[in-house]
C-alpha positions, 0 to 999 in steps of 0.5 A, a space after each residue: 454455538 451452545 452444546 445442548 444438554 445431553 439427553 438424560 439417561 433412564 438408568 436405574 438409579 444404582 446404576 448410575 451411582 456406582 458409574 462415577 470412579 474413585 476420582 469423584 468420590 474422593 473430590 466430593 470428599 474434599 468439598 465436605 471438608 471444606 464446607 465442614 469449616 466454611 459453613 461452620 464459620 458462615 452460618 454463626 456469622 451474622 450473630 458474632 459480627 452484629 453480637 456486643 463487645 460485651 458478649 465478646 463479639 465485634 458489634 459491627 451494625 447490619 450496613 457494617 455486615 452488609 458491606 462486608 458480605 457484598 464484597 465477599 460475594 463479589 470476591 467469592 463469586 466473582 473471581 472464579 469467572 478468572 480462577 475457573 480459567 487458570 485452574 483449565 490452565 495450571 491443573 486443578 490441583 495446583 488451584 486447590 492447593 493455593 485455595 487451601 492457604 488462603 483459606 487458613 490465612 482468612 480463618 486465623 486472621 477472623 479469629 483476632 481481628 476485632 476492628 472492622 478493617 482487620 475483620 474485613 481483610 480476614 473475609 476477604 481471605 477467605 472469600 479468595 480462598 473459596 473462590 479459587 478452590 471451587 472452580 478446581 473441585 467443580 472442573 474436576 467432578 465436571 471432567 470425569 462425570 459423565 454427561 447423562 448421568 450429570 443431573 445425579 452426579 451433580 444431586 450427589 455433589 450437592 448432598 454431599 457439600 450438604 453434609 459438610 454444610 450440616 456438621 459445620 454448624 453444629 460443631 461451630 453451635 457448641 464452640 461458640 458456647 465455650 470461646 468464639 475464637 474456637 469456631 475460627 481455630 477448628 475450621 483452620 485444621 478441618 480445611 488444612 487436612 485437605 493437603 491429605 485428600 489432595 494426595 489420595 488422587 492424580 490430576 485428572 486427564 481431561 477429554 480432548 485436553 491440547 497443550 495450553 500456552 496461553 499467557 496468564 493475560 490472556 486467560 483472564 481477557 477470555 475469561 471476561 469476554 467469555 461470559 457475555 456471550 448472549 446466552 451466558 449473560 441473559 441467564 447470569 443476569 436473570 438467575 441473579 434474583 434467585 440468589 438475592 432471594 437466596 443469601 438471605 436465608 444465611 446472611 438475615 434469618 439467623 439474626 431475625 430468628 435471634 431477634 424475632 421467633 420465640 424458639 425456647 420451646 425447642 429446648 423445653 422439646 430437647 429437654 423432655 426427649 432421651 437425647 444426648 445434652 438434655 440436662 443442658 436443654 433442660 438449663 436452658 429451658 430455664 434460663 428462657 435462652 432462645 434456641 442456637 439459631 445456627 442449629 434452626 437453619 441447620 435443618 435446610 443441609 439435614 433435609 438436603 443430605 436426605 432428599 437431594 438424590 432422589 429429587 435430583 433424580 426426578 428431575 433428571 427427567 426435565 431440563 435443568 432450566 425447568 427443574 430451576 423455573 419449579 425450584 425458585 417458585 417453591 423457594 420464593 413460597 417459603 421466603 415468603 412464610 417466614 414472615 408470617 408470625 413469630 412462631 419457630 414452628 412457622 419458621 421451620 415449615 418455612 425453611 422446610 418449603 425454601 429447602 425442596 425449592 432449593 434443591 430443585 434448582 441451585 445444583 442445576 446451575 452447574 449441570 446447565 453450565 457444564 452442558 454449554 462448556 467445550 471440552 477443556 473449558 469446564 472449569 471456566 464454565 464452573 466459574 461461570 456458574 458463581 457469577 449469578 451468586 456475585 450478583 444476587 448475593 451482593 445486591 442482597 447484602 447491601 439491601 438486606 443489611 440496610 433493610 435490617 438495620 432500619 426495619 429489622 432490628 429489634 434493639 434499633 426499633 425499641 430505641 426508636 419507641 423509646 424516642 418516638 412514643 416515650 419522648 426519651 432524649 435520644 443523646 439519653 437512649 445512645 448511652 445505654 449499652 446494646 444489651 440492655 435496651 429492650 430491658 430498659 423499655 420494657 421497664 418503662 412500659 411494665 413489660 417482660 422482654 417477651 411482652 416488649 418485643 410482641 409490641 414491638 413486632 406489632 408495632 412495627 411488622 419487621 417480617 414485612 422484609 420477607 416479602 420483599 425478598 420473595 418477590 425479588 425470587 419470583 421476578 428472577 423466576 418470571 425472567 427465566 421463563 421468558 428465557 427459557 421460551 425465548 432459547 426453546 425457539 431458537 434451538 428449534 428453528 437452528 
């Protein structure tokens, strides 16, 4: 039978903080190091893969990009469903520090692989990576945390993971300007000084911890019969739709902000403010250059370093499920926003909307698994909670990638007017160079590349695809709370 959660503790908010001992701090620490490079290399993804061999980049298309995510996700998300269960066996250190090495291999082999299978192999070393690794760091925090107060440790966690997730992409942001294959280089170092952090702190004793002779086999067969336990599996499966609604805010907005939302304004707002750079706003004012995109997403980690404890904190007054049910319907609203014109003040509303609803319910998938994990079983139970991500997140990827490149893409749509409305041979348009395509529609038309591409949007209404997402998000949030009706029944009558 499942453990409940335990009952959440009304003590003074300072209080619990100063709780949890030097083991969880420095783990914490250990996770901001690794998001510093993951998230620094995550967030101007999207942008390099689908970027012209001109602009140095491998010009993979949206299906290309697609395929690659929804393997990683099924890599990154699925496989610590079986490294969670090998970190309880072999130490959670041990885990961490193979992490590491995949980590580095994958960075390093994405900063020169320009073909799609080298790239591919490099994505796939990393996902590893991140997969191993974070079962270990999650099983740690879940062992030394204490049950009534897990909905702030688990807040901390989050906003801490979030200021990792802040300072990546504004370092990646100014790499990127200078040479691509820094961005790749820097977060290789950032990632390996976690061979440091690894020895600031012992392995830690776990509660009722018995000797584990199993075989490697039979970790991985319990591992797998494990989450489809009748609880575990409804709420994977449910909570899956959260997560397809999710990753499309990393995987599709930054190329949507790039193709879509007029964001020059930003750096005419940069350049007029005191601010450290605004020479350089103030030229790319000038320039027309659209806003790095990976600094306009960047606002979803800056607010949750902000606001995550506190919000975690009032929600430590309602269960975790409930605290996701509110969250994924705030979430789904500001998915749904963003669709709505090609103003970046819309799209940073939205994103400012999609982040409360964040924050109200992806770190309370972790507080829920560890209230059902037996002692010992906490990294397993870590693992567990990624399974939701493999699902929604590769599902997503594959209908995002395809949904953009066929209705989302600007340059594929102004190739698609040219051969339509204009009657140009398309053998003539598959001939001219990525970059220039808007510009040679635009010239037939006697158009500017901004007036060219309001047609296009209203011509052909690319911010449709959002609400496709948002209604993926509300379905997911109509499942759990038929869920969450369906377990308080029979908890009551148990």
């Amino acid at each position: 039978m499942a453990h409940a959660p335990s009952a959440p503790s009304n003590a003074p908010l300072l209080t619990q903080i100063q709780s949890f001992d030097r083991t969880f701090w420095i783990t914490n620490f250990m996770e901001v190091l690794e998001r510093f490079a993951y998230y620094g290399v995550r967030t101007v993804l999207p942008t390099y893969m689908v970027l012209s061999i001109a602009e140095g980049g491998p010009q993979f298309t949206h299906i290309d990009k697609g395929f690659i995510y929804a393997w990683w996700a099924l890599v990154q998300a699925q496989l610590p469903m079986f490294t969670g269960g090998y970190a309880d066996r072999y130490g959670y250190k041990n885990t961490i520090a193979v992490a590491i090495v995949l980590k580095i291999i994958g960075y390093l082999l994405m900063a020169h692989m320009m073909d799609f299978w080298g790239f591919f192999t490099g994505c796939m070393f990393l996902a590893a990576g991140t997969a191993v690794f974070k079962p270990g760091v999650q099983g740690i925090l879940a062992s030394v945390m204490k049950k009534e107060y897990a909905s702030v440790g688990w807040g901390l966690f989050y906003q801490l993971v979030n200021i990792g997730g802040f300072l990546g992409p504004m370092l990646a942001g100014y790499l990127r300007l200078l040479d691509w294959v820094y961005v790749f280089y820097a977060c290789a170092v950032i990632v390996s000084l976690n061979f440091l952090t690894l020895l600031m702190f012992e392995e830690p004793t776990r509660k009722n911890e018995k000797k584990d002779e199993r075989s490697a086999l039979s970790v991985l067969i319990e591992s797998v019969v494990g989450v489809f336990r009748p609880r575990i599996f409804s709420f994977v499966v449910l909570f899956s739709g959260f997560w397809f609604m999710f990753n499309q805010i990393f995987d599709i907005l930054p190329n949507f902000l790039d193709d879509w939302v007029d964001s020059t304004v930003l750096w005419h707002i940069w350049a007029g403010l005191p601010l450290p750079g605004s020479g350089m706003a103030a030229d790319m004012a000038a320039k027309g250059e659209p806003f790095n995109q990976e600094w306009i997403i960047n606002l979803n980690p800056g607010l949750i370093i902000f606001l995550m404890v506190p919000i975690a904190w009032l929600t430590n007054f309602t269960t975790p499920l409930r605290s996701i049910l509110v969250g994924i319907f705030i979430a789904s609203a500001g998915t749904l926003f963003i669709g709505g014109s090609t103003s970046v003040f819309l799209c940073v509303g939205a994103i400012f909307v999609f982040s409360l609803g964040e924050m109200c319910s992806s770190p309370k998938k972790m507080e829920y698994m560890a209230s059902l994990a037996k002692p010992g079983e906490e990294g397993l139970f870590m693992g567990y909670a990624n399974v939701p991500l493999a699902i929604g997140w590769g599902a997503g990827s594959l209908v995002g990638g395809w949904f953009y490149e066929t209705f989302g893409d600007r340059t594929n749509l102004a190739r698609h007017h040219l051969h339509t409305q204009l009657d140009v041979p398309q053998s003539v348009i598959d001939a001219i160079p990525k970059d220039d395509v808007l510009g040679v529609l635009g010239g037939l038309i006697h158009q500017t590349e901004a007036q060219t591409r309001d047609l296009l949007w209203t011509t052909y209404n690319p911010g449709q695809m959002w609400m496709l997402f948002a209604g993926i998000g509300l379905i997911s949030l109509v499942g759990l709370a038929v869920y969450d009706i369906v377990l308080r029944r029979i908890d009551a009558s148990a």
